[in-house]
N, C-alpha and C positions, 0 to 999 in steps of 0.2 A: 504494500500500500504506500503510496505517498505522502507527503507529509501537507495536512491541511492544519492552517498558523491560522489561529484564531485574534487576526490582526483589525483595528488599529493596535498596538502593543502599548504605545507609549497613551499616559495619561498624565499630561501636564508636563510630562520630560521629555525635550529636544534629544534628538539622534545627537545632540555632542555631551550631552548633560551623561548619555547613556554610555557613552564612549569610552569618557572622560574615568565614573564608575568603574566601569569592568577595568579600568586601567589600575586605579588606586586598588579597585577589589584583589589586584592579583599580585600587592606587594607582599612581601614576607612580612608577619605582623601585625598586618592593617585589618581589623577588624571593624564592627557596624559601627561602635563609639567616637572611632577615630575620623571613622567620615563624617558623622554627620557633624563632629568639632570641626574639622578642617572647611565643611562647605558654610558652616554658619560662621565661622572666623574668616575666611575670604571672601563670600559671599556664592563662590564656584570653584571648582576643584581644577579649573583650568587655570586661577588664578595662585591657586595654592601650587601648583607644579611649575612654575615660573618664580615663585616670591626665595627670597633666600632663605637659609634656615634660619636663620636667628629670629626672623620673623613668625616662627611660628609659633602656637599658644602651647602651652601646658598640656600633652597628650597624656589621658588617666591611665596610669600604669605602665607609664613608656618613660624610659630616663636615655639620658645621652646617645647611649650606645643605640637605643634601640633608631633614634632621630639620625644618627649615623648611617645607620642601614636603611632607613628610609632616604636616603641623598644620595645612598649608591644606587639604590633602583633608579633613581632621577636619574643619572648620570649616563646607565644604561642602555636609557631609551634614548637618551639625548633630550634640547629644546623643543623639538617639534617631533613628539611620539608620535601622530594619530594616524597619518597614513598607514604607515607600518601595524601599528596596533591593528587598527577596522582589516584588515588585510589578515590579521594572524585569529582573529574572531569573526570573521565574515560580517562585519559591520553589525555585529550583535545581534543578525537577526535569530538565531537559534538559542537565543539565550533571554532566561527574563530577568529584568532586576523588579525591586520594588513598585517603581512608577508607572509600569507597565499595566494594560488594564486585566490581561490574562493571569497573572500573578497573582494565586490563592493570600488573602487579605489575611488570612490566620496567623499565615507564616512571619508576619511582623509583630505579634504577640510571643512567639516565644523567646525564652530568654535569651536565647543567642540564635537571632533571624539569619536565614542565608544571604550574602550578598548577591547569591546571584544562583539561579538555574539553569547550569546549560541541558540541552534537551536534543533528542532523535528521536525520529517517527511521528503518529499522528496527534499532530497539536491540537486537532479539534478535541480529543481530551482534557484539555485544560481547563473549560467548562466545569464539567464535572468532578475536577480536582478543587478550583476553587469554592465549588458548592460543599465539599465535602462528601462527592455521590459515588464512593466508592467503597471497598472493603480492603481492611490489610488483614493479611495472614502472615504470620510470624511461628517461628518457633526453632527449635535446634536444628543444628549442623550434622548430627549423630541420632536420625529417630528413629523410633523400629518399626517394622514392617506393618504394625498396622499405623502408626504417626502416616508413614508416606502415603499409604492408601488412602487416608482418611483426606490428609492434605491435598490431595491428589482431585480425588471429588470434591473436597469445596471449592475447586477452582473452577471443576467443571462444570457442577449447580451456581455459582456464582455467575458464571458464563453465561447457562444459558436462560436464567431470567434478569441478563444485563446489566449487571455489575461488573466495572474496571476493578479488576485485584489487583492491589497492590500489597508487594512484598520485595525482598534487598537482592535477588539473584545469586543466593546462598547456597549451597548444597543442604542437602537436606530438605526439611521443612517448605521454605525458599524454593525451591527449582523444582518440585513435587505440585504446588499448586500454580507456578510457572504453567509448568509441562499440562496441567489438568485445562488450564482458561484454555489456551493456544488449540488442544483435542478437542474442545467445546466450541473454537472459531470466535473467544470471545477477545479484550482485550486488555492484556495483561500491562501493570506501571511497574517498571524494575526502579526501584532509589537504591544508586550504587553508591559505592565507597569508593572509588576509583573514579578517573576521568571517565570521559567516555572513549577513548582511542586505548586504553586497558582493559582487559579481562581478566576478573579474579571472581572462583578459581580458573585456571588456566583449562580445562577442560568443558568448560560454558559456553566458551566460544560461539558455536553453531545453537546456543539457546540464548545469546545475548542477541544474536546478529534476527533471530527470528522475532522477540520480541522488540527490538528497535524497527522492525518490517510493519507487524501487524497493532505493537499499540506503543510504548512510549517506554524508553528509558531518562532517568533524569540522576542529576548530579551535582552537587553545588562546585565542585573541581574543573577547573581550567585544565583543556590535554596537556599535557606533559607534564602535568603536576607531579609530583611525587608523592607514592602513597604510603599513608601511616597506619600504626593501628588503631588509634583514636578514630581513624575517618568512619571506619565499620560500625562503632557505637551511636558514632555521631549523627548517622542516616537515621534511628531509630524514631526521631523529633521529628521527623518530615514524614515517613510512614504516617506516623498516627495524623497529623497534622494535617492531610491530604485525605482522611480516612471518616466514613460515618461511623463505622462499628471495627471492633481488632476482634479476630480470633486468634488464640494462641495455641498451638498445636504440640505437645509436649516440649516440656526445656527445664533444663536444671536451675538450681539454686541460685546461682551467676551465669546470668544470660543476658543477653541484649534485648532478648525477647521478653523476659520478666521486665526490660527497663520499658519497655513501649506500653506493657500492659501496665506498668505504675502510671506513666503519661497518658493512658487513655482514663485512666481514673481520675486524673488531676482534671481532666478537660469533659471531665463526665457524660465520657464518651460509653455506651454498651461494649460490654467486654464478656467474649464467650471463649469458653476453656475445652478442649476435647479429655473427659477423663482417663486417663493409662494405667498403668501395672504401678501400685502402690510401690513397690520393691525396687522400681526401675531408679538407679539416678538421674539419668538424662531426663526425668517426666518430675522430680520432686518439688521444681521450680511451680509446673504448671498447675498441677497435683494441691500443691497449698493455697493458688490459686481460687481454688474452690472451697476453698473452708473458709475464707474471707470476704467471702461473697460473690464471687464469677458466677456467670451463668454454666451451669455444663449441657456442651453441646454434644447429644448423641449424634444428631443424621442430619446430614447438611441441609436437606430437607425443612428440617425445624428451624434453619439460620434463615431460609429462602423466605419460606413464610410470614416471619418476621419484617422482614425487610421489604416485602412486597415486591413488585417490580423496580427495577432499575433504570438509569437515566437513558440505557441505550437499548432497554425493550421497547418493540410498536409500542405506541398507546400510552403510555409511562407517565403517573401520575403523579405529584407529588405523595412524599411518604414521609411521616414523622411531621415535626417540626419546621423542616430543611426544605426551603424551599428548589426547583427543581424544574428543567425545563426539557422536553421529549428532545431527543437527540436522532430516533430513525421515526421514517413513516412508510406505511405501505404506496407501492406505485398505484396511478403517478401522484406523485409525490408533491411535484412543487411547478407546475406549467409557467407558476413568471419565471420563475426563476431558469427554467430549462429554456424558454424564450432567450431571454437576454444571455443566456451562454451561449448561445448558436452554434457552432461547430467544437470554438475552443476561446476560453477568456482567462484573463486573469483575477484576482481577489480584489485589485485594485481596481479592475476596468467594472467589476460588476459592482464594487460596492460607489462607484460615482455612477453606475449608468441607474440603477433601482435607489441610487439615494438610502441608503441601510448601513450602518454599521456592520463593518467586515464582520463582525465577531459572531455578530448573528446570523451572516450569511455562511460563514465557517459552520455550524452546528446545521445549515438547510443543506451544504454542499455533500454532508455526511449521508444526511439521511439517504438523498439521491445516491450517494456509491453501494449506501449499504443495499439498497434496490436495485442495482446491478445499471444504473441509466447513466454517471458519469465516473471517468476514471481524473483521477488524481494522477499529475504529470510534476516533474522536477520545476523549479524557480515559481512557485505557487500558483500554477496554471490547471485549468481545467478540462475534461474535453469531451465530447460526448460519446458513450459505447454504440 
């Protein structure tokens, strides 16, 4: 599938404002604090990359040395970085920051927001990230054989009453309910710990490249970043955060998968637990899980139920609280809208020729693929089957 960008992106921030961001985003050290000192002490980050050091304010938690390494990245880029930069990020269009309108609004509530999502595949899921209309599945690295099974179907009931799963592209737990959306034709959200030009583990490969085909991987990491092992724990904030409901599908004591299901509680999110082998280590994390008060989920069945349909079933209703807008429709589907694409258009020539915000015509362009009437082509173009 192609990637449909549920563009305009930027809201209230110029493609240099955007730029300027992903640039400061990708110095060693600079974190959310430090931007937003820097753009309210110069007024703009393009000013603060030209001013000397001495001029700059008091950054919280940063002394000399750390203002040193911040002047060698200056130095780096040289005076006039932006060419080069937009060229080394493709002018930031695969990437969201803050200001952008696609940019799930949650993610600036937690305690430490990303500065940035870089992103592969289809962007008209961003919709339904932002809304929160999806499901994360988590759980261990090392599950047994019925964890994977079980994993495995919720991905694939998940799937097919249209729920995006999201889960970290893990072995285990992770790559089970993967493996389950993708059999089901639904469309799976990987939040990696690595760039996106990495693959960890190194055997995912051909399950990374398919879910970046048919639904979306995302990543707060610039390619050639270097990967840590903090980065792994770190995704766990952006699952839940992206997420209506967690299941957690067995995991130990110390897991990452216990930290999301703590996270899904703080954010009093529903949180359902697959019961396991009391004995088992790998399952004591999830296991205590339910004595605490999880839900325990026997059959994925009971999860579906619950949740009702999803944003990317026909018909799709809002459910819960969360509001929620249909994502496919039965043919035909959208006659203006196949009207003004004529043979082949662009995101920008339909959304000046019908007068609509791209973003909603991103979520009309969907339904029509999922109908089999238009395909999705490279540089945000359309065209008719």
């Amino acid at each position: 599938m192609g990637e449909l960008v549920p563009l305009p992106l930027r809201q209230g921030w110029s493609q240099d404002r955007r730029l300027w961001w992903l640039l400061w985003a990708s110095c060693p050290g600079v974190g959310w604090v430090t931007l937003r000192v820097l753009e309210a002490h110069f007024g703009a980050l393009e000013a603060a990359w030209a001013a000397p050091l001495g001029a700059f304010p008091a950054l919280p938690g940063r002394g000399r040395q750390a203002l040193d390494l911040l002047d060698r990245f200056r130095r780096h880029w040289g005076a006039a970085p932006m060419a080069r930069w937009a060229q080394r990020v493709q002018g930031g269009r695969r990437v969201l920051v803050p200001g952008d309108r696609a940019s799930p609004a949650q993610l600036g509530e937690l305690e430490r927001p990303p500065l940035a999502l870089h992103w592969q595949g289809c962007g008209s899921l961003w919709p339904c990230l932002r809304l929160r209309q999806a499901v994360a599945v988590v759980g261990t690295r090392r599950p047994s054989r019925h964890g994977l099974a079980m994993a495995e179907a919720l991905g694939s009931a998940l799937a097919a009453a249209g729920w995006p799963v999201v889960s970290g592209l893990a072995d285990g737990i992770d790559a089970a309910c993967h493996r389950g959306c993708l059999a089901a034709g639904g469309r799976p959200v990987a939040v990696l710990g690595t760039p996106l030009d990495r693959v960890y583990p190194r055997h995912h490969t051909s399950l990374q490249r398919e879910v970046g085909e048919r639904g979306l991987l995302v990543t707060e990491h610039l390619a050639g970043a270097p990967v840590l092992p903090g980065h792994f724990a770190s995704r766990n904030r952006l699952q839940v955060a992206l997420a209506r409901a967690v299941v957690v599908v067995e995991c130990p004591e110390r897991s990452g998968a216990l930290h999301s299901a703590r996270l899904a509680w703080r954010q009093q999110l529903p949180l359902w637990v697959v019961p396991a082998d009391a004995m088992r280590t790998a399952a004591r994390g999830s296991n205590r899980l339910l004595g605490e008060g999880a839900s325990a989920l026997l059959e994925p069945a009971d999860l579906v139920h619950q949740l009702g349909r999803g944003p990317l079933r026909p018909g799709s209703t809002a459910t819960g609280s969360l509001p929620t807008a249909p994502l496919a429709a039965d043919p035909p589907a959208d006659p203006e809208l196949l009207r003004a694409l004529g043979e082949r258009a662009s995101l920008d020539q339909l959304s000046q020729q019908l007068r609509q915000p791209a973003g909603n015509l991103a979520r009309r362009l969907l339904a029509l693929e999922l109908a089999g009437l238009v395909r999705a082509e490279p540089g945000l173009h359309w065209s008719r089957v």
